[in-house]
C-alpha positions as CSV (number, residue, x, y, z in Angstrom):
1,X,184.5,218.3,89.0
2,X,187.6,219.5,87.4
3,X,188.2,221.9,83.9
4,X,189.1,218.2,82.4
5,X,186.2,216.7,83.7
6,X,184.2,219.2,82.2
7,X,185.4,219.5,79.1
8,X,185.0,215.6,78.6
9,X,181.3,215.9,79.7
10,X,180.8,218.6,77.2
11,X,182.4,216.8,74.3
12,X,180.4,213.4,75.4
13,X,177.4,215.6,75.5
14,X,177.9,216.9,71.9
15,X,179.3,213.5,70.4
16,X,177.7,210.6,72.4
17,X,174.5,211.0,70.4
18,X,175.7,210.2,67.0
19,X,175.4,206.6,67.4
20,X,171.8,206.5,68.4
21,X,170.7,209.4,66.2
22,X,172.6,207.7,63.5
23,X,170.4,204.3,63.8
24,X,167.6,206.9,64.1
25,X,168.1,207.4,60.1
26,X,167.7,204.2,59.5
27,X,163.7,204.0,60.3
28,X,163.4,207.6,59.5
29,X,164.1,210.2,56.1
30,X,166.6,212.7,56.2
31,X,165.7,216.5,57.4
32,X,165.7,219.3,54.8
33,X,168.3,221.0,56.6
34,X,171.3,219.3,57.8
35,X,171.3,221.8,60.8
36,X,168.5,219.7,62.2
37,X,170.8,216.4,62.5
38,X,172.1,218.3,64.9
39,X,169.0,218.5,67.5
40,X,168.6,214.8,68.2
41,X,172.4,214.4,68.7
42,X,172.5,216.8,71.4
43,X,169.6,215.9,73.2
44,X,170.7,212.2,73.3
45,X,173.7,213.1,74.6
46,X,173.1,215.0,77.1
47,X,170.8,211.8,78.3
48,X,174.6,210.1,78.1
49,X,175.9,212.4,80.8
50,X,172.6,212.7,82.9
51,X,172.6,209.9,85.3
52,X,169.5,208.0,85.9
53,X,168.2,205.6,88.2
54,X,164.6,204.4,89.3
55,X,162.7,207.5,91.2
56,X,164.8,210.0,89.0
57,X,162.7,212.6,87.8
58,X,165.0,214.0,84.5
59,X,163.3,211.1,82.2
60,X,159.9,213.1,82.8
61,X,162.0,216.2,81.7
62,X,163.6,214.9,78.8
63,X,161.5,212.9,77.2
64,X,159.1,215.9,75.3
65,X,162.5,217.2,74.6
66,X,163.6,214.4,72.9
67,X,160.7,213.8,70.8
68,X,160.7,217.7,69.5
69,X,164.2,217.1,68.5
70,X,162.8,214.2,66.6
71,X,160.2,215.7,65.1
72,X,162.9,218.6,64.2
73,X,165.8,216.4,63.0
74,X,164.1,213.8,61.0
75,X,161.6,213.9,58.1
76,X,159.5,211.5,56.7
77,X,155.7,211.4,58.4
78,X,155.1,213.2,61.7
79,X,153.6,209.6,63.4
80,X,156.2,207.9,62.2
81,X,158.9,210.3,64.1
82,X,156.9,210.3,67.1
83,X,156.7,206.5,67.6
84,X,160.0,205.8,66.3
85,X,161.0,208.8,68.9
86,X,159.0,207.0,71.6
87,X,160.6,203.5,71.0
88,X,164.3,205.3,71.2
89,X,163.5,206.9,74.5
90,X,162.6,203.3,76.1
91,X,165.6,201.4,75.2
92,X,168.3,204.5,75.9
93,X,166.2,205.3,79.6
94,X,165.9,201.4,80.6
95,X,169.5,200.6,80.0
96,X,170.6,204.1,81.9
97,X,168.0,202.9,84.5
98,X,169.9,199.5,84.6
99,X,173.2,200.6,84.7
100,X,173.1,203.7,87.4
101,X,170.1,202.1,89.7
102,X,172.2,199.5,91.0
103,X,175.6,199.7,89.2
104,X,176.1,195.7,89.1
105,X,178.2,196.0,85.7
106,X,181.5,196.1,86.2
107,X,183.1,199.2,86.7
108,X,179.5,200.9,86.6
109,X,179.7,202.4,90.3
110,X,181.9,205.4,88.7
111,X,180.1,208.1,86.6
112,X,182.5,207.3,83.8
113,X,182.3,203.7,84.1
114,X,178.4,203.9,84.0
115,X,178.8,206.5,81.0
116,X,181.3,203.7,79.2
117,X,178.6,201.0,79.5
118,X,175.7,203.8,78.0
119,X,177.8,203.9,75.3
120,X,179.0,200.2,74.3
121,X,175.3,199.2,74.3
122,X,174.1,202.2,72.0
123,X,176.9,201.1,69.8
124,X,176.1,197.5,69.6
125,X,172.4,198.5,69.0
126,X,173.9,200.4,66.0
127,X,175.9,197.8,64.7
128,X,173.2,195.3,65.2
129,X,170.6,197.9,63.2
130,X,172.8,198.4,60.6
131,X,173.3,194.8,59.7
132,X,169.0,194.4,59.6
133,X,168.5,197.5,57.4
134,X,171.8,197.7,55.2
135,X,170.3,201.5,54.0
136,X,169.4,204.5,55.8
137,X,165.7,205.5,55.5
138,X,164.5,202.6,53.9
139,X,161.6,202.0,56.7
140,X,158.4,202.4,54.3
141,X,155.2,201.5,56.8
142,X,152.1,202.6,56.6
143,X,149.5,204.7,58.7
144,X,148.0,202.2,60.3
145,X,151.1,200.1,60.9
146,X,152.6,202.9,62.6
147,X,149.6,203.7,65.0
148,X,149.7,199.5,65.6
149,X,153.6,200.0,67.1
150,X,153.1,203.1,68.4
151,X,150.1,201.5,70.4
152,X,152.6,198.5,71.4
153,X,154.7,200.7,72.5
154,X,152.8,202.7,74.9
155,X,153.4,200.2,77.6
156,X,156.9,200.1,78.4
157,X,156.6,203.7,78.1
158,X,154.4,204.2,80.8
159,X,156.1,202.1,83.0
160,X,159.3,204.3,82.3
161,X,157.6,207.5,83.6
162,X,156.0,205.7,86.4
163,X,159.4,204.7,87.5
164,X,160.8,208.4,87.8
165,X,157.7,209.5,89.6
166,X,158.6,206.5,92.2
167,X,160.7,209.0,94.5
168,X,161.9,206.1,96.8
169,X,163.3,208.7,99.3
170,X,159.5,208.6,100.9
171,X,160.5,204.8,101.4
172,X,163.0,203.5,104.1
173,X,164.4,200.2,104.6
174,X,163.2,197.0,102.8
175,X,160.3,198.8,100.8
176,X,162.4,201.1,99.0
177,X,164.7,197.9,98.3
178,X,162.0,195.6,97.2
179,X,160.8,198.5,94.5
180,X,164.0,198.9,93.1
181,X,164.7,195.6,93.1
182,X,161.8,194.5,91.4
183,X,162.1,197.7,88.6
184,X,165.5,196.7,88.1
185,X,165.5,192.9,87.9
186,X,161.9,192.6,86.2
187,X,160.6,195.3,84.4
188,X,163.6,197.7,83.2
189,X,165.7,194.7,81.2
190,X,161.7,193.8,80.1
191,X,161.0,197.5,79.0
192,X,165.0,197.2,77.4
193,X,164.3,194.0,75.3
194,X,160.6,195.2,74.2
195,X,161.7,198.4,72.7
196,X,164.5,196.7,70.7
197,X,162.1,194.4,69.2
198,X,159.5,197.0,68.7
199,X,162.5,198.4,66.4
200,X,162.8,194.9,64.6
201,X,159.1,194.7,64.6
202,X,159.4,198.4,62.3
203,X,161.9,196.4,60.3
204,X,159.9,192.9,59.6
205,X,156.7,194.9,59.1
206,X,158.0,197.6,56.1
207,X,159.7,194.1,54.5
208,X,156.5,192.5,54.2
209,X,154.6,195.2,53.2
210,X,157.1,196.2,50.4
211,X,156.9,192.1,49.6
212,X,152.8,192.5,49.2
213,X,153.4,195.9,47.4
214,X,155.6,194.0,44.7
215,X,153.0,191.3,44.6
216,X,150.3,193.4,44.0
217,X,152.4,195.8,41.7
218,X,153.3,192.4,39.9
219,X,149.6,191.4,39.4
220,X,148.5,194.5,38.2
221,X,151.8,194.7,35.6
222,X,149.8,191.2,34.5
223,X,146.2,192.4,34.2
224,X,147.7,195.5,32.4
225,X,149.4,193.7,30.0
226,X,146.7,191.0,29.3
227,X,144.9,193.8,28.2
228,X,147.0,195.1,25.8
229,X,147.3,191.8,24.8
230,X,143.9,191.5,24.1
231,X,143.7,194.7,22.5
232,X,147.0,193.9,20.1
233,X,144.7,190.4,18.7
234,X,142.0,192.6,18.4
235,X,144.1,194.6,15.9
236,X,145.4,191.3,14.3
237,X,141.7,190.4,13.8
238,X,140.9,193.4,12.1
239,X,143.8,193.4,10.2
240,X,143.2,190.7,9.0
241,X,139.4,190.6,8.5
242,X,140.3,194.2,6.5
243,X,139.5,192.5,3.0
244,X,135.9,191.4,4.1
245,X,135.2,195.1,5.5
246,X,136.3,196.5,2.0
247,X,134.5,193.9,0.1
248,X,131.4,195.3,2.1
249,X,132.1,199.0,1.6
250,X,132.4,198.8,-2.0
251,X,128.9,196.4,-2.2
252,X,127.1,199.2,-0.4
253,X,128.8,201.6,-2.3
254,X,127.7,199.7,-5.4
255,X,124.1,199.8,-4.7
256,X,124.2,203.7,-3.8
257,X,124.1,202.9,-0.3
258,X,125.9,205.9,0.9
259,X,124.7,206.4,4.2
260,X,124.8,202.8,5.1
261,X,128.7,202.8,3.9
262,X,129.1,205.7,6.9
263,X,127.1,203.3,9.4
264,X,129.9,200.9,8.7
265,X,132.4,203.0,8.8
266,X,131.5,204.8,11.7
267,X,131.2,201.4,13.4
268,X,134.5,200.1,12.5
269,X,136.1,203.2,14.0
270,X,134.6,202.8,17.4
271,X,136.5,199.5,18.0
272,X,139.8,200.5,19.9
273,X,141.5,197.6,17.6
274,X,141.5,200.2,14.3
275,X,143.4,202.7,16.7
276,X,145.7,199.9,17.9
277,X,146.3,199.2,14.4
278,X,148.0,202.8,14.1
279,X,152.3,202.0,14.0
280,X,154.1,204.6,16.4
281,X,157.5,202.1,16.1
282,X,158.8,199.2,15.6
283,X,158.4,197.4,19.2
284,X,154.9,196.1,19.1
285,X,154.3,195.9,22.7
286,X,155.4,199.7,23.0
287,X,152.9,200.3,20.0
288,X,150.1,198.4,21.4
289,X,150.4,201.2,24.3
290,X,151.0,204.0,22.9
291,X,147.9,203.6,20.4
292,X,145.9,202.5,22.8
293,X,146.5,205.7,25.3
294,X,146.8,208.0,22.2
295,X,143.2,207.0,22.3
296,X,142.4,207.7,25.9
297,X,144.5,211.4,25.9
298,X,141.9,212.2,22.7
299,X,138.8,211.0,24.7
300,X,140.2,213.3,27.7
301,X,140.4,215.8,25.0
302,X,144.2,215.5,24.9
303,X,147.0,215.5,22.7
304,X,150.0,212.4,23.1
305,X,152.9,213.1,20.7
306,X,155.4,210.7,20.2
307,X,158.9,211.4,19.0
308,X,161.9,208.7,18.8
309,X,162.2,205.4,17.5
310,X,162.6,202.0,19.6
311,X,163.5,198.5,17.6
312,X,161.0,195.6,17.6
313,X,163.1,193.5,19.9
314,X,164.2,194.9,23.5
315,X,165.6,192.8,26.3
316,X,163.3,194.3,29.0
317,X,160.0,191.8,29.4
318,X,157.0,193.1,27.6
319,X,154.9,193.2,30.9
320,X,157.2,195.5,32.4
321,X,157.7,197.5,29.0
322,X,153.8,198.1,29.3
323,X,153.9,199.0,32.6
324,X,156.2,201.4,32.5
325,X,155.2,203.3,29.3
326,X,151.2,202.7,30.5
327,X,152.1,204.3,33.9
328,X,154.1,206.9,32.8
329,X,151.0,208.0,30.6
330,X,148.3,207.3,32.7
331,X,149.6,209.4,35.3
332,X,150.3,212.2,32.3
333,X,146.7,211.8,31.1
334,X,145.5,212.2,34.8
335,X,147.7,215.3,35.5
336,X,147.2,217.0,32.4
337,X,143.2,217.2,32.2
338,X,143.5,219.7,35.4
339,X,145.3,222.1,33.2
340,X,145.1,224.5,30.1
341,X,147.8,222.9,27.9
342,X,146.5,219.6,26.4
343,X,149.7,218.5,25.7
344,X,151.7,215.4,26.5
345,X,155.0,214.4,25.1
346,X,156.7,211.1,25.0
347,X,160.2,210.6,23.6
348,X,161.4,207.0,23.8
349,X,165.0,205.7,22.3
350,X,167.0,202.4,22.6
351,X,170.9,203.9,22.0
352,X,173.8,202.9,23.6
353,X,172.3,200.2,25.7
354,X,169.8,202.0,26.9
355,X,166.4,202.7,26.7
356,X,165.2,206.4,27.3
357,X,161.8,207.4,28.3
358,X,160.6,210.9,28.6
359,X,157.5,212.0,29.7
360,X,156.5,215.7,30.0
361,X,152.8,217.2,30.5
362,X,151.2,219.7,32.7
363,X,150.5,219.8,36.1
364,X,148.1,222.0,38.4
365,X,149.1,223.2,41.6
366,X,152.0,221.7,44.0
367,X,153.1,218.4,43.9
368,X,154.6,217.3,47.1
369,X,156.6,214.2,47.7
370,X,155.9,211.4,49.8
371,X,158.6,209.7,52.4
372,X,159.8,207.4,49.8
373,X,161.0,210.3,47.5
374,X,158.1,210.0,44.9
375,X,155.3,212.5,44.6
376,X,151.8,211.3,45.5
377,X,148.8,210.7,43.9
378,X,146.3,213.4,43.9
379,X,142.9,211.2,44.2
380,X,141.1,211.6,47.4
381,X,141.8,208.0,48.2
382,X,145.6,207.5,48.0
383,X,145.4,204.0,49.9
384,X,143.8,202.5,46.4
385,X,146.0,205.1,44.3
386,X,149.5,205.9,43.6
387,X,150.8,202.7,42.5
388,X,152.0,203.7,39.2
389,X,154.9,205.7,40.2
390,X,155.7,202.7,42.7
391,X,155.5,199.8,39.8
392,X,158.1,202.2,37.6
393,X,160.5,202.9,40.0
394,X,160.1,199.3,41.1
395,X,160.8,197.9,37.5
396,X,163.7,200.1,36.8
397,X,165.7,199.2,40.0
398,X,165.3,195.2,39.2
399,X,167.2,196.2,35.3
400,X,169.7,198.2,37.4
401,X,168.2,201.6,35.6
402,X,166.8,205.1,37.7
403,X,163.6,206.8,37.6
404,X,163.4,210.6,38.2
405,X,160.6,212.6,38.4
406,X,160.3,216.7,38.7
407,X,157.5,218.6,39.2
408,X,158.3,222.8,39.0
409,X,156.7,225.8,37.0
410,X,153.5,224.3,35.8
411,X,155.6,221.3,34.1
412,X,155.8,217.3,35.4
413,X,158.8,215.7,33.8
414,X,159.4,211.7,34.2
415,X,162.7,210.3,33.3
416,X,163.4,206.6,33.0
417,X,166.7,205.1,31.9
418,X,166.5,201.2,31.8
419,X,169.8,199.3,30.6
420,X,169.3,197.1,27.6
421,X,171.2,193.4,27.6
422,X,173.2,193.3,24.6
423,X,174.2,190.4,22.4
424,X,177.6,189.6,20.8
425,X,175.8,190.6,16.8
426,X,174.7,194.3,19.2
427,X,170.8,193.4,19.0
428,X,168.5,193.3,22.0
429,X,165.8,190.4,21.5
430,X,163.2,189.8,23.1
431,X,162.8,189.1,27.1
């Protein structure tokens, strides 16, 4: 090999990898440090320049090296690096298998030929990944999902390592033939074609499952809201029954009936409609909310304070106005009861084509997010938890608005900023 050879191996070595590291990030989160990137990279390209071929032990060598520099240069869950790590080992080994076992590709018989056709397949499966997941680390499966490919996968990966313990120099003649023949006409462009649709298996699975998370999200923005509905005619009643109630206070009062006029007093305050009566601003599906979860933080033996003023009419729908003000304070009142300071504030404003929602209250402990950038829910049982943070973010992407979250010194701040549809007079009725 000469100094020119060399120093094109070396550079192959360090750049060859970016392709298939690159479609990498699309099924898995980006590292905390961007040194990491650079472990996958290498290792996948030094599986470029490392010729294989069926009975060649490196695969058996390289392939706990190439999941560590998964598991180093990705983030996200560790199953989910380790099966997606798996899966990317298959389809890169089976086509070097199929180009170097029996160099039939043009041009393949040469190293650099055979290194030329690693490297126009690892770029089409990059271009081909890119078009079915547009984003980079938007691959959102769960647990289970991911034990159910990583079990699918086990297979061709097996048959892999079997192949490179197949040392076909023991062999002479027609046997040796017939095995490579039948790894290389069979089973390697199998094992090739299985791993790449494992890959769009990972893609069609997190689609559905973020499909049946918005459904479910969806339904429970409904039941949510029906709720407050029922709670806002409850106030309506009593509003409007209000004259009858006096007209019975002042006959008990009349006959000297003191102690029954508390009875009926203390009655009429244990129906959640007289706290839902209580006006915190204009909108009456944000004051609905807001009285009825002023009511929950006091049971909890909180305090909600409310600053800022919103108009009655707002283009956002009302079930996804209550679901994003119930949420953000549902998860304040749950957070907040594991601390000292009883406190929650909201601030909520409609300026400037845009509605602003602030939530700040108390947290215990660390909060540490999950692979989708949110932090999780603290309840033992986060598959029937954790939604709220989901349904938020979930409603202010569809009005083209962000939701941030923080969680640092003892303080949990959300932030939602949700553009308001104007009108030619500068109101905002009504979704």
């Amino acid at each position: 090999m000469t100094a020119w050879d060399l120093v094109c191996w070396v550079l192959i070595c360090l750049l060859g990898g970016i392709f298939p590291a690159r479609t990498a990030r699309r099924f898995l989160a980006a590292p905390k440090s961007r040194i990491c990137v650079a472990a996958p990279c290498l290792v996948i390209g030094a599986a470029l320049g490392m010729p294989t071929w069926v009975g060649d032990g490196n695969p058996l060598y390289l392939f706990p090296v190439l999941l560590a520099s998964f598991l180093i240069g990705y983030g996200g869950s560790r199953l989910a690096r380790l099966v997606v790590g798996v899966i990317f080992f298959e389809w890169i080994i089976a086509w070097s298998m199929i180009v170097d076992t029996r160099a039939v590709l043009p041009g393949a018989d040469g190293y650099w030929g055979a290194v030329a056709w690693k490297l126009l397949m690892w770029l089409a499966v990059w271009l081909v990944m890119r078009r079915a997941l547009p984003e980079e680390g938007h691959i959102s499966l769960s647990r289970r999902l991911w034990a159910l490919i990583g079990l699918l996968s086990l297979a061709p990966l097996l048959s892999e390592l079997a192949f490179s313990l197949w040392d076909v120099r023991f062999y002479t003649g027609n046997i040796a033939d017939g095995i490579i023949d039948a790894a290389f006409y069979t089973l390697l462009p199998f094992q090739f074609i299985s791993a790449i649709a494992l890959l769009f298996a990972v893609v069609l699975l997190s689609r559905q499952q973020a499909l049946e998370q918005a459904q479910q999200l969806a339904e429970m923005r409904e039941v949510y809201y029906q709720s407050v509905q029922r709670e806002q005619a409850q106030a309506r009643r009593l509003r409007h029954d209000l004259r009858n109630h006096l007209t019975a206070l002042s006959g008990l009062l009349a006959r000297g009936d003191a102690a029954g006029a508390a009875d009926y007093i203390r009655a009429l305050q244990q129906d959640a409609g007289v706290t839902a009566g209580a006006r915190w601003c204009e909108n009456d599906t944000v004051n609905v909310v807001l009285a009825a979860k002023s009511h929950d933080a006091a049971e909890a033996g909180l305090e909600l304070s409310f600053e800022g003023a919103l108009p009655a009419a707002l283009s956002i729908a009302a079930p996804d106005l209550c679901a994003l003000f119930g949420n953000a304070i549902d998860n304040a009142i749950e957070s907040a009861q594991e601390t000292d300071d009883r406190r929650i504030l909201v601030r909520a404003r409609a300026d400037k084509g845009l509605l602003m929602l602030r939530v700040v209250n108390a947290c215990a402990g660390e909060r540490r997010r999950t692979a989708d950038g949110l932090f999780g829910t603290t309840k033992a049982d986060a598959t029937q938890h954790g939604f709220g943070l989901r349904s938020m973010r979930e409603i202010a992407a569809r009005y083209s608005g962000t939701l941030e979250t923080t969680a640092q010194d003892g303080k949990f701040e959300l932030v939602a900023c949700l553009p308001l549809r104007q009108q030619e007079n500068g109101s905002t009725p009504n979704a």
